[in-house]
C-alpha positions in Angstrom: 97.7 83.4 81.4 95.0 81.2 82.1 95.9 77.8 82.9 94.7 74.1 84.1 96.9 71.7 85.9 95.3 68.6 86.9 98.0 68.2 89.2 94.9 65.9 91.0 95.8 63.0 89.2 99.2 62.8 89.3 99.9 63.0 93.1 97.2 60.2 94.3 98.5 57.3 92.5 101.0 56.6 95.2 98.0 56.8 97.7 95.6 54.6 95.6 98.4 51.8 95.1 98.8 51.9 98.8 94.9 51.6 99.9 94.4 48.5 97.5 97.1 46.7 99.0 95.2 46.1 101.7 92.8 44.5 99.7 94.6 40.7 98.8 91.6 40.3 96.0 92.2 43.5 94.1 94.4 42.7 90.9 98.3 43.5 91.6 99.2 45.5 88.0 98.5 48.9 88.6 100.7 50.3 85.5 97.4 51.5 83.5 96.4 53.6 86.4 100.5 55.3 86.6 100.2 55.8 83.1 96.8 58.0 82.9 98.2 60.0 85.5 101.8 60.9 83.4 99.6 61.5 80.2 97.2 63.5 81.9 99.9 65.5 83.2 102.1 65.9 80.0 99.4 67.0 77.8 97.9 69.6 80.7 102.0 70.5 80.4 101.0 71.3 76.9 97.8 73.4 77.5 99.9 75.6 79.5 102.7 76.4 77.2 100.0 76.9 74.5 97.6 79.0 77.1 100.7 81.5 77.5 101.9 81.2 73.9 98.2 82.5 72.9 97.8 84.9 75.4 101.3 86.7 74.5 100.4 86.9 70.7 97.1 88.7 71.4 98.8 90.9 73.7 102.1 91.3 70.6 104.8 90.0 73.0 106.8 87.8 71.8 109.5 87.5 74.0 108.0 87.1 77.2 107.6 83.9 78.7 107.5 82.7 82.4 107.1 78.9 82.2 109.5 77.8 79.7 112.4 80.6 81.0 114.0 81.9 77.7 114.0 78.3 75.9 111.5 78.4 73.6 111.0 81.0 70.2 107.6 82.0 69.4 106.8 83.1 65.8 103.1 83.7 64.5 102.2 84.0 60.7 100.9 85.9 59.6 101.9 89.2 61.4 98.6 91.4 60.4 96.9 91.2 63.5 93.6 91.1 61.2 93.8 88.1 59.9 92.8 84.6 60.8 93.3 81.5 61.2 97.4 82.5 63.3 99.6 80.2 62.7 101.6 80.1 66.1 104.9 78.0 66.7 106.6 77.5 70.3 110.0 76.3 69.3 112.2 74.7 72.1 115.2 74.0 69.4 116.7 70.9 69.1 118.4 70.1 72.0 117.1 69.5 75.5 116.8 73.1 77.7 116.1 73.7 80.6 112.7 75.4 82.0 111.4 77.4 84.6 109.7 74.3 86.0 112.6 71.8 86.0 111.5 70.2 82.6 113.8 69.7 80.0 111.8 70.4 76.5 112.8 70.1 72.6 111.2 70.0 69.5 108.0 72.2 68.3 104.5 72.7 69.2 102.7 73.7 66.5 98.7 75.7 66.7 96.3 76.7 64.3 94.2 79.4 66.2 90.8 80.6 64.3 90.4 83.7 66.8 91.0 85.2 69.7 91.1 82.2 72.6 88.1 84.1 74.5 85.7 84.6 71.6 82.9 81.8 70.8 83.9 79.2 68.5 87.0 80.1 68.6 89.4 77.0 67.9 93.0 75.7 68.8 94.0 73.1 67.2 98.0 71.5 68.5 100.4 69.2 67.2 103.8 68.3 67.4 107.1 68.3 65.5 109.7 66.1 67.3 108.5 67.0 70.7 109.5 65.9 73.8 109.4 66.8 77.4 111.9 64.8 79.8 112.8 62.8 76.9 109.1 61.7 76.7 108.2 61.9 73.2 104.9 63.9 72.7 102.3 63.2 69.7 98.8 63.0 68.4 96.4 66.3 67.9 95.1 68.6 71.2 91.9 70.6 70.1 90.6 73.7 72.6 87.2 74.7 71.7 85.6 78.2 73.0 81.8 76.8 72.9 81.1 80.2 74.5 78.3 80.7 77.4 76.1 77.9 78.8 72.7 78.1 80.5 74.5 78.9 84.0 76.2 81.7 82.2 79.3 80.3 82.0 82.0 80.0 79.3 83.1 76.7 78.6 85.4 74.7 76.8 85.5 71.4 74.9 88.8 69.8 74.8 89.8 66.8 72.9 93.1 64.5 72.5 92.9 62.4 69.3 95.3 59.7 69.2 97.5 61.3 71.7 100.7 58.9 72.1 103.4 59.3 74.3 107.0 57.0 73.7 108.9 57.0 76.7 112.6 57.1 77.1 112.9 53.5 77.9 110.7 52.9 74.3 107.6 52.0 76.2 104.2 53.6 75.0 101.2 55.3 76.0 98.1 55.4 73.7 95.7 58.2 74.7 92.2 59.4 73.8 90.5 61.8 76.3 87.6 64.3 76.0 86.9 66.6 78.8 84.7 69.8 79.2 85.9 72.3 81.4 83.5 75.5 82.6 85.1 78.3 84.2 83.0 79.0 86.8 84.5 81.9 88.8 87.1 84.8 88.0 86.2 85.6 84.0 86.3 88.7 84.9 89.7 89.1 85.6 91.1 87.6 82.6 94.8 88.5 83.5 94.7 87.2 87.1 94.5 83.2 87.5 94.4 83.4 91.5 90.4 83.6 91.5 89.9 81.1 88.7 87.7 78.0 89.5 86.8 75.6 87.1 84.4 72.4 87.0 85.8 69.6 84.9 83.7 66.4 83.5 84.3 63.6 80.7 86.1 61.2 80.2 89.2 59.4 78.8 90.6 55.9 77.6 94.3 54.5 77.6 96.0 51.2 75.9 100.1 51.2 76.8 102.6 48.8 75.9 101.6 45.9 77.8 98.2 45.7 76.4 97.1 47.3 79.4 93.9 49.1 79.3 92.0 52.1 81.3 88.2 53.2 80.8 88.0 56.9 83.3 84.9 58.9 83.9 84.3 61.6 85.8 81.7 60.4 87.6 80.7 64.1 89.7 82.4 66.9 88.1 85.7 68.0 89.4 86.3 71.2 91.3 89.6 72.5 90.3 90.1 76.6 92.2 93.6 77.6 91.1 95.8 77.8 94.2 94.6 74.2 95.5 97.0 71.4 95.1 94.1 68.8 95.1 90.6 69.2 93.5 87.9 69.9 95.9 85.7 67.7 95.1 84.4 65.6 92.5 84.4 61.8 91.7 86.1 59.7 89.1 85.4 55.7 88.0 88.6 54.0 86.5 87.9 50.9 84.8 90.8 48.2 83.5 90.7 45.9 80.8 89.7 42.7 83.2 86.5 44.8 84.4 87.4 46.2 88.2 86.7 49.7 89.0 87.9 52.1 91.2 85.6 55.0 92.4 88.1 58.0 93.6 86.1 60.8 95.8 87.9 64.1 96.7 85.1 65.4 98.9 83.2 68.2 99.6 84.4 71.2 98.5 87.5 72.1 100.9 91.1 72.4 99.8 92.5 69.4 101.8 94.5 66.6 101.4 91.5 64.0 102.0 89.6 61.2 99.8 88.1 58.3 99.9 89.2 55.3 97.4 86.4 52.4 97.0 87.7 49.2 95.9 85.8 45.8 95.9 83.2 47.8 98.1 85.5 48.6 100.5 86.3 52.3 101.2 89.4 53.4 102.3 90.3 56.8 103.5 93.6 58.2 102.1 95.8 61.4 102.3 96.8 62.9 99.0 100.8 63.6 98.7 
């Protein structure tokens, strides 16, 4: 199973809100920047369950299943392994269960595959039916393009959210639109074992929520993401809000280690990612 989690994101929030406080100019609302990290890391969520899903109907197994523990049902239609496009569906049922990584999931995620997920121009196109994760209510349409090899010989992959919208369980919203390339740089060879996977990220991605709150981000440098690393190894990435301050976030120089830099204002500020 080949997988992405841009786990990155998610665990410097707490750092950046801490390194601007020290900064009495810098604007005190800091919800835009919390919510691109929980979308970023619901719809990765996605890409993984879908990643295994695929990888389990070109293999014919469909009962295994080691992220979501026994709580989903996949079908695929039609059966004939010749034919194309597969219609796959990951079905959690329609009560909350609860998976192997201490997410509670229901509802349906729903793919259109054109081919086999490693040949060129292949496509995957995901939507929803009722789905939530956490009682976070999951829509909009994920696309996974196979754009096959580039000039450094590398296969890479266009992926796009279109209107990607995420209701919360208190009723507030996120509105998300994000595309990213991501080039798999190392371990294609071993198609079956993640562990030596490295991939480069770049793009960009835009967010309005519920407070009319808005987020431009670019990936500036792109990201060094080697399965096995909590962080990103280096790699920088511009936030922009609605009001026009920016953010530059820099996660260094290629080691796996907790250390960045955060420039606010002008001012750089060293930080420790959790």
């Amino acid at each position: 199973m080949k997988s992405i989690k841009i786990l990155s994101t998610l665990v410097v929030i707490a750092s950046i809100l801490t390194a601007c406080e020290k900064n009495n100019s810098e604007e005190p609302n800091f919800d835009s920047l919390k919510d691109q990290a929980y979308v970023v890391g619901l719809f990765s969520d996605i890409y993984d369950q879908v990643e295994e899903a695929s990888g389990n109907i070109e293999h014919n197994n469909t009962n295994k299943s080691f992220l979501n523990n026994g709580c989903a049902t996949l079908t695929v239609f039609p059966i004939d392994s010749g034919v194309r496009p597969k219609y796959l569906t990951i079905d959690f049922g329609p009560v909350n269960c609860l998976c192997n990584d201490g997410k509670y999931r229901r509802g349906q995620i729903l793919v259109s595959q054109t081919d086999f997920r490693m040949n060129p121009n292949a496509l995957r196109t995901i939507s929803f039916n009722a789905y939530y994760v956490n009682d976070n209510n999951i829509d909009g349409i994920k696309t996974i393009t196979n754009n096959g090899f580039n000039l450094s010989g590398n296969m890479y992959f266009s992926i796009l959210v279109v209107d990607g919208t995420v209701i919360k369980p208190d009723s507030s919203f996120i509105l998300w639109n994000s595309s990213r390339t991501r080039e798999w740089v190392d371990g294609i060879n071993t198609p079956f074992y993640i562990w030596d996977d490295e991939y480069l990220i770049s793009g960009g991605s835009n967010l309005v929520n519920s407070n009319n709150d808005s987020l431009s981000v670019t990936i500036i440098n792109p990201l060094d993401k080697k399965i096995g690393c909590q962080w990103f190894r280096s790699g920088t990435v511009e936030f922009e809000n609605n009001t026009g301050n920016q953010k530059l976030l820099d996660y260094g120089n290629g080691l796996c280690d907790s250390l960045a830099t955060v420039t606010v204002n002008g001012n750089v500020y060293n930080i420790i990612l959790n």
